[in-house]
C-alpha positions in Angstrom: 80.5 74.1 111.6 78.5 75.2 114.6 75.1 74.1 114.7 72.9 76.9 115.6 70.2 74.8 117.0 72.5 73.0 119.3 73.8 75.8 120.5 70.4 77.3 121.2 69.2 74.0 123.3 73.0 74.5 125.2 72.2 77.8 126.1 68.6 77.0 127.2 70.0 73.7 129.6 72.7 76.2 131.2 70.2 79.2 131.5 67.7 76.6 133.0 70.7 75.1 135.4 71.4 78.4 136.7 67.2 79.5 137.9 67.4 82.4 135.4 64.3 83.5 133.0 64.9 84.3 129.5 64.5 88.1 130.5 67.2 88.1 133.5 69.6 86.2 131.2 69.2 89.4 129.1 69.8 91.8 131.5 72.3 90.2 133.0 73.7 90.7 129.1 72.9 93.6 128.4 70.5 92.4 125.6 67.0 92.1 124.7 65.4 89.3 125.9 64.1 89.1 122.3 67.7 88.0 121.7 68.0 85.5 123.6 65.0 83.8 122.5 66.3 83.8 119.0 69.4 82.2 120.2 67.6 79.4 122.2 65.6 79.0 119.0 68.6 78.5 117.0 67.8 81.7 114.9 70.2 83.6 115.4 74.3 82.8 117.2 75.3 85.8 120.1 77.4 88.3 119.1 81.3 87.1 119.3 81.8 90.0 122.2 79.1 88.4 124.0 80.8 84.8 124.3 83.3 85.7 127.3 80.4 86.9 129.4 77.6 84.7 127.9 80.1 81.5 129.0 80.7 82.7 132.1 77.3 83.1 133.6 76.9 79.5 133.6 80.6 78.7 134.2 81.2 77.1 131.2 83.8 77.7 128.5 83.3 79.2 125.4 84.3 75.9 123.4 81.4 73.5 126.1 78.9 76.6 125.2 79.6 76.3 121.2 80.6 73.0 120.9 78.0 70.5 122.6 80.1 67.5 124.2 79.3 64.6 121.4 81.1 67.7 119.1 83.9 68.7 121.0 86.8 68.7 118.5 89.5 69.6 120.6 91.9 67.4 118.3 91.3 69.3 115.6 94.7 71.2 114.1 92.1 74.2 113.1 88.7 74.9 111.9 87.3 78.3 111.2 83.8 78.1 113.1 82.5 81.7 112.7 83.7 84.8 110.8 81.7 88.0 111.0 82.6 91.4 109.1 81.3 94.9 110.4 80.8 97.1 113.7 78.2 97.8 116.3 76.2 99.6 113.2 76.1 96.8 111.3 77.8 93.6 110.4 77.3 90.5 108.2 78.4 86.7 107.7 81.5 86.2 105.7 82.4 82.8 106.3 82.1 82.0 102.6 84.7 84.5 102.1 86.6 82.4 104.7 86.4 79.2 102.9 87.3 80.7 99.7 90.4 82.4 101.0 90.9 79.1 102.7 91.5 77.1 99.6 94.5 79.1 98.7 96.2 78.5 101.5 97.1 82.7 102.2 99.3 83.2 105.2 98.0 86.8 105.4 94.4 88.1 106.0 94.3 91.4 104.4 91.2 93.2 106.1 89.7 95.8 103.8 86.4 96.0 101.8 88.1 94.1 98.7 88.4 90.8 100.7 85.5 91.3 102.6 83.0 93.8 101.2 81.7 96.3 104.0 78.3 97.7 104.7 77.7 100.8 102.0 75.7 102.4 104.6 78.2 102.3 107.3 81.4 105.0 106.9 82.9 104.2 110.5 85.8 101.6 111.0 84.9 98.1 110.7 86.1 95.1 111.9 86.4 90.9 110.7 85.9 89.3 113.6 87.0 85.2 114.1 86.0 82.1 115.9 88.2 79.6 115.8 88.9 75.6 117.2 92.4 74.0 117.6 94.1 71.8 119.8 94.0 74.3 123.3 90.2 75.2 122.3 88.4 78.0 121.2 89.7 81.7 120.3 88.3 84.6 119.2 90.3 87.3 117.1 89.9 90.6 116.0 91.4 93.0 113.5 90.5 96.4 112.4 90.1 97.0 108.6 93.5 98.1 107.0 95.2 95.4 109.4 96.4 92.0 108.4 96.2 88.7 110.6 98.2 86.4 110.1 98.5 82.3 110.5 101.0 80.5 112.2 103.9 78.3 110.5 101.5 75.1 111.3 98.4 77.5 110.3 97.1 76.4 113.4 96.7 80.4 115.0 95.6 83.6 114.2 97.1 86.6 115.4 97.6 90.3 114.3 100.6 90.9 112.5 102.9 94.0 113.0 102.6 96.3 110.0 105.8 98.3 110.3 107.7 96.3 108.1 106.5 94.4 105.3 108.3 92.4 102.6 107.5 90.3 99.5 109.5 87.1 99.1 111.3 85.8 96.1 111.5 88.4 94.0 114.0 87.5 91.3 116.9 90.1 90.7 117.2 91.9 87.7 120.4 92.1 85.2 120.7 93.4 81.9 122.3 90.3 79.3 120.0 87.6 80.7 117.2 87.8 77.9 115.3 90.6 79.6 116.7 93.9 78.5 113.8 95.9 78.4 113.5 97.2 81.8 110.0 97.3 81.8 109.0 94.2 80.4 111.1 92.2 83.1 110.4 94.7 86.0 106.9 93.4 85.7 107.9 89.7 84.9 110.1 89.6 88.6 106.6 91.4 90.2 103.9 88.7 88.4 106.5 85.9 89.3 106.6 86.9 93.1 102.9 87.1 93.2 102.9 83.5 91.4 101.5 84.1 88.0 102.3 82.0 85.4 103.3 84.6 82.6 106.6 84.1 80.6 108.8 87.4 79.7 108.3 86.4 76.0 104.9 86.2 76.2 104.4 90.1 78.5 106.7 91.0 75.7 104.0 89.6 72.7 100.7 90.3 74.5 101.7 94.0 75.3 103.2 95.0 72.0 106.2 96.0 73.4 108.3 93.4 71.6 107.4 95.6 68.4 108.9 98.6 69.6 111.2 100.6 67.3 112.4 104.3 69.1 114.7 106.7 68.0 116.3 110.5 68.9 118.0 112.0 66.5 120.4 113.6 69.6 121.3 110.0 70.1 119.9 109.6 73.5 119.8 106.5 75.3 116.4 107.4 76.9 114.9 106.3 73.2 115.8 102.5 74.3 112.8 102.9 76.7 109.7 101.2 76.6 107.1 103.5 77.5 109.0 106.7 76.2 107.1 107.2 72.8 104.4 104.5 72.7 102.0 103.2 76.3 101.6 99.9 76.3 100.6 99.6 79.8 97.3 99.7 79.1 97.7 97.0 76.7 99.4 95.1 79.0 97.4 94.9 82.0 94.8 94.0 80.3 96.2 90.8 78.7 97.1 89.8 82.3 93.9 90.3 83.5 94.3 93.0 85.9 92.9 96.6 86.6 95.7 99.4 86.5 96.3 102.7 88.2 99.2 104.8 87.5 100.8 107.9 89.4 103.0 110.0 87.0 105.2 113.2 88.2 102.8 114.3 90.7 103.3 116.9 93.3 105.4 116.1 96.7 102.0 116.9 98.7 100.6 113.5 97.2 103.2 111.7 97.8 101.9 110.6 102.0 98.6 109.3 100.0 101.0 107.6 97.3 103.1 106.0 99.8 99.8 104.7 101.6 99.3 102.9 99.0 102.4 100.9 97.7 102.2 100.4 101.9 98.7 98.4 101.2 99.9 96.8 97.9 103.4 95.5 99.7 100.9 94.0 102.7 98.3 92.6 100.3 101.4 90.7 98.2 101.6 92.8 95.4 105.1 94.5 94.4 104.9 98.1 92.6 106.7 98.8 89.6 108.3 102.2 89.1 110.9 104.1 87.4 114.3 105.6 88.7 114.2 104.0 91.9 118.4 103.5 92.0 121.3 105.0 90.3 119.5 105.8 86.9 116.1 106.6 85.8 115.6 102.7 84.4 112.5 100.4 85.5 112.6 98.6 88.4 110.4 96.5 91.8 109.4 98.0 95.0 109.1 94.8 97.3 108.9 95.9 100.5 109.4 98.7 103.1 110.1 99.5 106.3 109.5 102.2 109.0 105.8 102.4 107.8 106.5 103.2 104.6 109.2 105.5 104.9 111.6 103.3 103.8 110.8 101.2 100.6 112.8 98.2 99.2 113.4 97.4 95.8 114.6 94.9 92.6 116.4 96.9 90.0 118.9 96.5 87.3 121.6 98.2 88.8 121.9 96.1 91.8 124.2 93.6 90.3 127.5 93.8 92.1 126.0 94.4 95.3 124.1 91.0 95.2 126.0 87.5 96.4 125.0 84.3 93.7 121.8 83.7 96.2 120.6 87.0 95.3 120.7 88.6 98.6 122.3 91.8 99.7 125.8 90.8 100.1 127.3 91.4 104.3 124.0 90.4 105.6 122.3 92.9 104.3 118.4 91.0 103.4 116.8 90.8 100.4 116.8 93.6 98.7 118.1 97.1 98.9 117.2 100.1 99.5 115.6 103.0 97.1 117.5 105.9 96.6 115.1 107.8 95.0 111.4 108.7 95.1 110.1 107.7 91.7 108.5 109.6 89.1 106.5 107.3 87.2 104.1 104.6 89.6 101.9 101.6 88.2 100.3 99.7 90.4 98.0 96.4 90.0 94.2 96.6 90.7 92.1 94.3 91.1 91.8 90.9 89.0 89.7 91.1 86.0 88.8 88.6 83.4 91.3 87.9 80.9 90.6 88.1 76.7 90.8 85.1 74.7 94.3 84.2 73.2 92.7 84.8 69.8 91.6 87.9 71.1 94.9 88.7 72.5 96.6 88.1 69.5 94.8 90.3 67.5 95.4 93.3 70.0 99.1 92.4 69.8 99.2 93.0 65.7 96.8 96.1 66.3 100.1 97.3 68.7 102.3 96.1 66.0 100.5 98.0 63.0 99.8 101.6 65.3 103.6 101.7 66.5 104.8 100.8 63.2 102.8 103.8 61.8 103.1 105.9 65.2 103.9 109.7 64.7 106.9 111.2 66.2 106.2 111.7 69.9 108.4 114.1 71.8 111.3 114.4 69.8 111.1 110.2 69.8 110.9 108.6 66.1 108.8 105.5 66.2 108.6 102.2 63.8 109.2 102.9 60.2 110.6 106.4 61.2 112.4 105.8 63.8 114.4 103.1 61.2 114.9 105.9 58.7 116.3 108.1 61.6 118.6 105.8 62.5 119.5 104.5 59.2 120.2 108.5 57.8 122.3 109.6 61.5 124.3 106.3 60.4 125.1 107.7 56.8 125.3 111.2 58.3 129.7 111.1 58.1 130.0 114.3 59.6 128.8 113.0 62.8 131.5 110.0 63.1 134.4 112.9 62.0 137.2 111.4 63.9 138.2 115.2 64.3 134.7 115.6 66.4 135.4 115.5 70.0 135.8 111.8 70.9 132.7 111.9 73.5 130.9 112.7 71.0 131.5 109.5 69.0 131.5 107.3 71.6 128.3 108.8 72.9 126.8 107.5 69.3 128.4 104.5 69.2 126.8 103.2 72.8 123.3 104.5 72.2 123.9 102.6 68.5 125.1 99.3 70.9 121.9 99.9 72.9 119.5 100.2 70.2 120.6 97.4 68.2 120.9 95.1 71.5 116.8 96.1 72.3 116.0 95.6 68.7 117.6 91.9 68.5 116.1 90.8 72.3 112.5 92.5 71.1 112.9 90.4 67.8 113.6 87.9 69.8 110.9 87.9 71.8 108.4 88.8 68.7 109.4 85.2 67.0 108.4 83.0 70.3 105.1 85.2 70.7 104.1 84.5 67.5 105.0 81.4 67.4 103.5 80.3 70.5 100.0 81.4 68.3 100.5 79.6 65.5 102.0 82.9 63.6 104.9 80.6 62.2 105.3 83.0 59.0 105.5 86.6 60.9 107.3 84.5 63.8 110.1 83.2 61.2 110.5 87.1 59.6 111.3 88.6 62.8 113.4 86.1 64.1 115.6 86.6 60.7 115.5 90.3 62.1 117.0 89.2 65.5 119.3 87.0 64.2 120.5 89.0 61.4 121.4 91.8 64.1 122.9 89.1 66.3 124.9 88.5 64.2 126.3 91.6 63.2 126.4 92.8 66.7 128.6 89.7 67.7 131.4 91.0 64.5 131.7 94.1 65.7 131.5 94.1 69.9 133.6 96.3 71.3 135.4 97.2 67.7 133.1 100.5 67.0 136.4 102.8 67.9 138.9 100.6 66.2 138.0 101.1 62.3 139.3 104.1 60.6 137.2 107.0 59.1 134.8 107.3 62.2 133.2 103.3 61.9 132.9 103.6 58.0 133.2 100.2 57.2 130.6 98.9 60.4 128.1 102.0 59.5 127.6 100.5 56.3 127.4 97.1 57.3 124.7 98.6 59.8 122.7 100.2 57.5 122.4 97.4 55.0 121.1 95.4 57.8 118.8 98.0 59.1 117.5 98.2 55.4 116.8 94.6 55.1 115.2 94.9 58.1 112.9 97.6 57.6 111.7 96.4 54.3 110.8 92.7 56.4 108.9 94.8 59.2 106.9 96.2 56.4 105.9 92.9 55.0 105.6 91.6 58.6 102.9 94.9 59.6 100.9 94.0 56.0 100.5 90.3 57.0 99.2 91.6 60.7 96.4 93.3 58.9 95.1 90.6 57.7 94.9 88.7 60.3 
């Protein structure tokens, strides 16, 4: 660290070398000489744009001014000596802020008033403003707020880094059949894991609710397979994590410049965005990066399979990820870090889910729970929709939104009993994991079969809807048990 005493008796010996007064040092400056007496003093250090001219009216470089010669650390790899945040209005100290960021090891420097808090009084630009020591001496760096610097591979230099294109490493592709069906749910999984939280599928799956889930249309529309289309658990969600959320939903095309700002300043600060219908279909999916300022974003989605070699990457040498088709209609990003509830605590907001979207009305034409069980369970009965003299697209229409549904219900199940289980739940974790496994099983019997049993699937609707009983009557028990606890 700089000694500001030190520094004050070096600048003293030089101005005294040179024949100058305390006053003519100042004008020479451009200071007061009130200044400079509070630098010889050691109360106060000169202002970083001072140092090139304040070194060179002695002749001395800035490291010899700062660094007295029974200190000179020119061996050093890298030290942060000074780090100052503000403008010519007003600036302060933030070399705390330093040494915290420090002990994370970042690569980037994200320069805004969340890393280093501003002045409230001051509304122009500001800047962060560094001193630092390695091997060929001292440096000072610069960087306006909404900029990023950057270290070094070694982390031995600072520099500004070019903002034009930014992406976020590692971020895991997406695929339906590898225990993450629900779009959502593993959309946010690939974003926490990029950012290097520790959270397991399963367990955004548990604290959210969303493993509960239950939705049904009586159109038989594959929409109702999605998480967020009846019942938010966002909110939820985020909460459990330990973050602050902020959502954009189906807003006008003028906001969109101020929406792409900022999923821009989330990408640089390391922070993918999860969004719907950002390829092919209007499913979940990652923005991880973008290009052209902005113009361009880059995504994770579950579509992206074939175009993907087994690294992951954009096959032909094509990076990382792909590119969006679409602007998206639904936006959540994550806000700033907030404390995180108790597991206990947790829990009992996850049964509080379980018991309000087992009991949720219908919401836009989407059944919920219980009633979205006795939907699905009637349209199975219903014969005159599986006529075989219907038109065929009908009936195969019905029978993939019937695959879809009973595929989420066994992988939320699924993810229900390991939740639960996790929490010392082992009773309500053993009932719904009958539920998953009892589906599993009939879903394995009858793969790809739905169009090869006579009298429109008689013989699998009723297998179906003896399940779907059994299962509905163990849900009950299962939402009775998570009111007592």
């Amino acid at each position: 660290m700089i000694d500001n005493y030190k520094v004050g008796n070096k600048i003293a010996a030089l101005r005294r070398e040179k024949g100058l007064t305390g006053e003519q040092l100042a004008e020479l400056l451009g200071v007061s000489p009130q200044a400079v007496s509070k630098w010889e003093n050691g109360k106060n250090l000169p202002e970083t744009a001072l140092l090139p001219k304040l070194a060179e009216t002695p002749g001395v470089t800035i490291d010899a001014l700062l660094m007295p010669q029974d200190e000179h650390l020119l061996d050093a790899d890298f030290r942060i000596l000074g780090a100052w945040y503000g403008n010519s209005d007003g600036f302060r100290d933030v070399m705390h802020k330093m040494e915290h960021y420090d002990y994370f090891h970042y690569l980037d420097l994200h320069v805004n008033h969340e890393t280093f808090p501003g002045n409230p009084a001051i509304d122009s630009p500001e800047f962060l403003a560094l001193v630092y020591l390695n091997r060929s001496g001292i440096h000072v760096v610069s960087c306006r707020e909404g900029g990023v610097l950057t270290y070094s591979a070694d982390r031995t230099e600072l520099t500004l880094k070019g903002l034009a294109v930014c992406m976020i490493p590692g971020a895991i592709p997406l695929a339906w059949g590898n225990g993450m069906d629900c779009c959502w749910g593993g959309s946010l999984y690939a974003a926490l894991k990029a950012m290097g939280e520790p959270f397991t599928y399963e367990q955004l799956m548990g604290m959210s609710g969303a493993c509960y889930r239950l939705n049904f249309c009586e159109i038989w529309d594959w929409s109702a397979t999605d998480a967020l289309v009846a019942f938010d658990y966002n909110e939820s969600l985020y909460h459990a994590i330990g973050y602050e959320m902020s959502s954009a939903d189906r807003f006008d095309k003028d906001d969109r410049s101020a929406e792409r700002r900022l999923i821009v300043s989330d990408i640089q600060m390391g922070k993918p965005v999860v969004a719907i219908n950002l390829r092919t279909a209007a499913e979940w999916g990652v923005i991880t990066g973008y290009s052209d300022g902005g113009k361009t974003l880059y995504c994770r989605t579950y579509f992206d399979g074939d175009l993907l070699d087994e690294n992951g990457m954009v096959k032909d040498g094509g990076g990382e990820y792909l590119e969006t088709e679409f602007w998206p209609f639904l936006i959540s990003h994550f806000g700033k870090k907030i404390e995180r509830p108790t597991d206990d605590e947790l829990l009992r907001q996850s049964l509080r889910v379980l018991v309000e979207s087992f009991e949720a009305p219908n919401s836009r034409g989407y059944y919920q729970g219980a009633e979205a069980y006795e939907k699905w369970i009637a349209g199975l009965r219903d014969n005159a929709l599986w006529d075989e003299r219907s038109p065929k697209d009908d009936f195969y229409r019905r029978a993939s939104v019937n695959e879809c549904t009973l595929r989420s219900l066994i992988e939320e199940r699924r993810c229900t009993a390991v939740y639960l289980a996790e929490q010392g739940q082992t009773e309500l974790a053993a009932m719904f994991r009958s539920v998953s496994e009892s589906a599993a099983t009939f879903y394995v019997k009858w793969l790809d079969r739905w169009d090869k049993v006579p009298s429109g699937g008689l013989e699998w609707r009723t297998e179906e809807v003896a399940l779907l009983e059994r299962a509905l009557e163990t849900e009950r028990r299962c939402v009775e048990i998570a009111r007592g606890v």
